[in-house]
C-alpha positions as CSV (number, residue, x, y, z in Angstrom):
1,X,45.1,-8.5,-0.4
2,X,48.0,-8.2,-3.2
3,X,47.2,-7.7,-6.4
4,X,43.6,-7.1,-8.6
5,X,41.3,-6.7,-6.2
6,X,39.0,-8.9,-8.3
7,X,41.4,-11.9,-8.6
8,X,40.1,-13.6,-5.4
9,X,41.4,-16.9,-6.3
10,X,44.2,-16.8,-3.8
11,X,42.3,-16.0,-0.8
12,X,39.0,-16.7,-1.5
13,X,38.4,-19.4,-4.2
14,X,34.2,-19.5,-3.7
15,X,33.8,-16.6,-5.1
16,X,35.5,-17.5,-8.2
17,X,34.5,-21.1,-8.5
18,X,32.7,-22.0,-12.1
19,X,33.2,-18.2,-13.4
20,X,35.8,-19.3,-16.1
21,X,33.7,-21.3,-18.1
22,X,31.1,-18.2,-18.4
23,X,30.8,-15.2,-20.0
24,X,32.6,-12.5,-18.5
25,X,29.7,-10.4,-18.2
26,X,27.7,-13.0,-16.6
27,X,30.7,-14.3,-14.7
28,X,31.1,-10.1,-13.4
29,X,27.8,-10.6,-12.3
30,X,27.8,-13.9,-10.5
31,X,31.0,-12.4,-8.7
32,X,28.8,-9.8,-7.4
33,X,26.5,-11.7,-6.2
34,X,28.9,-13.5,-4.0
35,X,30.7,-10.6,-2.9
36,X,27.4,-8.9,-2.0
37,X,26.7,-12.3,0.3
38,X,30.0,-12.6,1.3
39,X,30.4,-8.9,2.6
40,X,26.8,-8.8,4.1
41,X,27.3,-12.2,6.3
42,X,31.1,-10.7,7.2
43,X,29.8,-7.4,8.3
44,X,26.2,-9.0,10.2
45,X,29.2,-11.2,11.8
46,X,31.6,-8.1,12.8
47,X,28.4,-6.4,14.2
48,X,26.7,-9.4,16.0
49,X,30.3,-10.0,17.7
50,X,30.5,-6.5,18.6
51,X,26.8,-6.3,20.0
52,X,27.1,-9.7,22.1
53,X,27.7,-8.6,25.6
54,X,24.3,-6.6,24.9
55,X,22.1,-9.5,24.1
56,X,21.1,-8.2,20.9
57,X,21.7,-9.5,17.5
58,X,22.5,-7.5,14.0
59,X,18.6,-8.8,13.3
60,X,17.0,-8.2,16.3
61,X,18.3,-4.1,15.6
62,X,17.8,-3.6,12.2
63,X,13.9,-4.9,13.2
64,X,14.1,-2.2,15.8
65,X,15.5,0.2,13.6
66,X,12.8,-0.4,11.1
67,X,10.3,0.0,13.4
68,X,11.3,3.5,14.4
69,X,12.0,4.2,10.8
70,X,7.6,3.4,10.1
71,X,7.0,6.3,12.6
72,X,4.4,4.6,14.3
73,X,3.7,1.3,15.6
74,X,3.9,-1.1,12.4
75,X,1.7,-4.4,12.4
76,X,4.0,-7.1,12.4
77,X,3.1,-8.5,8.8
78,X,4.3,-4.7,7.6
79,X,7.5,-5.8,9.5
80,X,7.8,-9.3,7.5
81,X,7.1,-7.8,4.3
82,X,9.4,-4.6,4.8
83,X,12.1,-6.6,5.8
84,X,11.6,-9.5,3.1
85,X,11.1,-12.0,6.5
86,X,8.6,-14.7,7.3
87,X,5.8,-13.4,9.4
88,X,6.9,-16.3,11.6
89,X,10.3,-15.0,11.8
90,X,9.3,-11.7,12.5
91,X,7.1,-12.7,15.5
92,X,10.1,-15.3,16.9
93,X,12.6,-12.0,16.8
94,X,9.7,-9.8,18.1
95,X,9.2,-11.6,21.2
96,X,12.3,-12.3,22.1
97,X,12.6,-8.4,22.0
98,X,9.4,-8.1,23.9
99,X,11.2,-10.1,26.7
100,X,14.5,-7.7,26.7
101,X,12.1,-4.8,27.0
102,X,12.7,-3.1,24.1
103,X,9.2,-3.4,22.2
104,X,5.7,-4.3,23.2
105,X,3.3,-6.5,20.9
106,X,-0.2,-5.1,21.4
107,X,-3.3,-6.4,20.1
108,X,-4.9,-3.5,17.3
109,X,-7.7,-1.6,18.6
110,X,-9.2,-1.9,15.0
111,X,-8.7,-5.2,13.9
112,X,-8.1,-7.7,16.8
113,X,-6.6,-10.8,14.8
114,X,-3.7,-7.9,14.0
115,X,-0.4,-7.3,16.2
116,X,1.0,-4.1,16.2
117,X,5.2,-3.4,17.4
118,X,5.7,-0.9,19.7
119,X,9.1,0.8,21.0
120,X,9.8,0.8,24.4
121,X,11.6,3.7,26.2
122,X,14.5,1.3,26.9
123,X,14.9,0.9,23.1
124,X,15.8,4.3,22.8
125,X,17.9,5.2,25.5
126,X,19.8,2.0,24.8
127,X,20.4,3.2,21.0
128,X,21.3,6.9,22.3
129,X,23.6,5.3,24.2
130,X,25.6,2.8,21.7
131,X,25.0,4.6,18.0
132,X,28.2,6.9,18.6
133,X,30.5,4.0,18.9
134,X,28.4,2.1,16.5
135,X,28.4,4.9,14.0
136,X,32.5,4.9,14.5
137,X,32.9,1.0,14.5
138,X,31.0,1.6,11.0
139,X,33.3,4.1,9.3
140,X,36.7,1.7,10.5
141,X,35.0,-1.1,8.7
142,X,34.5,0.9,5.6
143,X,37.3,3.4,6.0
144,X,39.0,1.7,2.7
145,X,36.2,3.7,0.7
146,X,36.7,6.9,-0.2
147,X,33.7,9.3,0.7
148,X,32.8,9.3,-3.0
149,X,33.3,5.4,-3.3
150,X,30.5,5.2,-0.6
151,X,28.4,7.5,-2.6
152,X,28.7,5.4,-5.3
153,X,28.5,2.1,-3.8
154,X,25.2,3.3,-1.8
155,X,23.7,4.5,-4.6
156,X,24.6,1.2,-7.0
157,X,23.6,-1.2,-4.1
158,X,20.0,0.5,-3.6
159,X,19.3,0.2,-7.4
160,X,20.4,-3.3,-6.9
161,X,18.3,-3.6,-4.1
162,X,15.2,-1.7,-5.9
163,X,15.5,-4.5,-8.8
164,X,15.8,-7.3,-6.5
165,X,12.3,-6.3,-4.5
166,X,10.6,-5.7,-7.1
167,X,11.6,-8.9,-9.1
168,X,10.0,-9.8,-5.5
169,X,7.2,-8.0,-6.0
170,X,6.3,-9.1,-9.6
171,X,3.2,-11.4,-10.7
């Protein structure tokens, strides 16, 4: 892209349209806002296209990865709410994962109306197997960042994200 990296109206005219009749620091935000969807849907797509002769979507892993992140076996509603998704959602994407092999829904011992996620062996020889060249796919897609650019972006977009949940989270 030629130019100011935050003159998109060449390439990209979305992300600009309606910011000149605003404030600029309201129009700053709004822009960020639409680059924050716009990168997020572009990367998901990168990954899902990447991950397709698999069978598994960019969704379907980060549910698994969330999963193995709670330590042990989560209850699906945990799931939903960790991962801002309906509970319907969650169950869809959770049995289709059931059926590839990679996680088990069982009933919970203590309260039987509750479904629990569990990981499956194959889920983790499967992610043994593919993080290396996912990890690497990951630092081509990003290598326009310098190492302390990603520091910085990480740390603005989880104070982002920390606002956002809980605005989500409020009364």
């Amino acid at each position: 892209m030629k130019g100011n990296i935050l003159n998109m109206s060449s390439d990209r005219p979305w992300l600009e349209q309606g910011l000149a009749a605003l404030p600029a620091p309201l129009a700053a935000r709004v822009r960020l806002f639409r680059l924050a969807v716009a990168s997020g849907a572009a990367l998901r797509n990168r990954l899902d296209r990447s991950m397709a002769a698999t069978g598994v979507t960019t969704q379907q892993a980060a549910l698994l990865q969330f999963i193995e992140a709670c330590g042990e076996a989560p209850s699906l509603g945990a799931v939903a709410q960790g991962l801002a998704m309906t509970h319907q959602n969650v169950r869809q994407i959770a049995a289709a994962l059931e059926r590839k092999g990679f996680l088990q829904v069982e009933v919970d011992a203590q309260d039987r109306r509750m479904r629990r996620l569990r990981l499956t062996d194959q889920h983790r020889r499967f992610w043994s197997q593919r993080n290396p060249d996912d990890f690497a796919r990951v630092q081509d897609w990003t290598a326009g960042l310098s190492d302390a650019e990603v520091a910085q972006a990480c740390t603005l977009l989880a104070r982002l994200f920390a606002s956002v949940r809980a605005a989500d989270d409020a009364p």
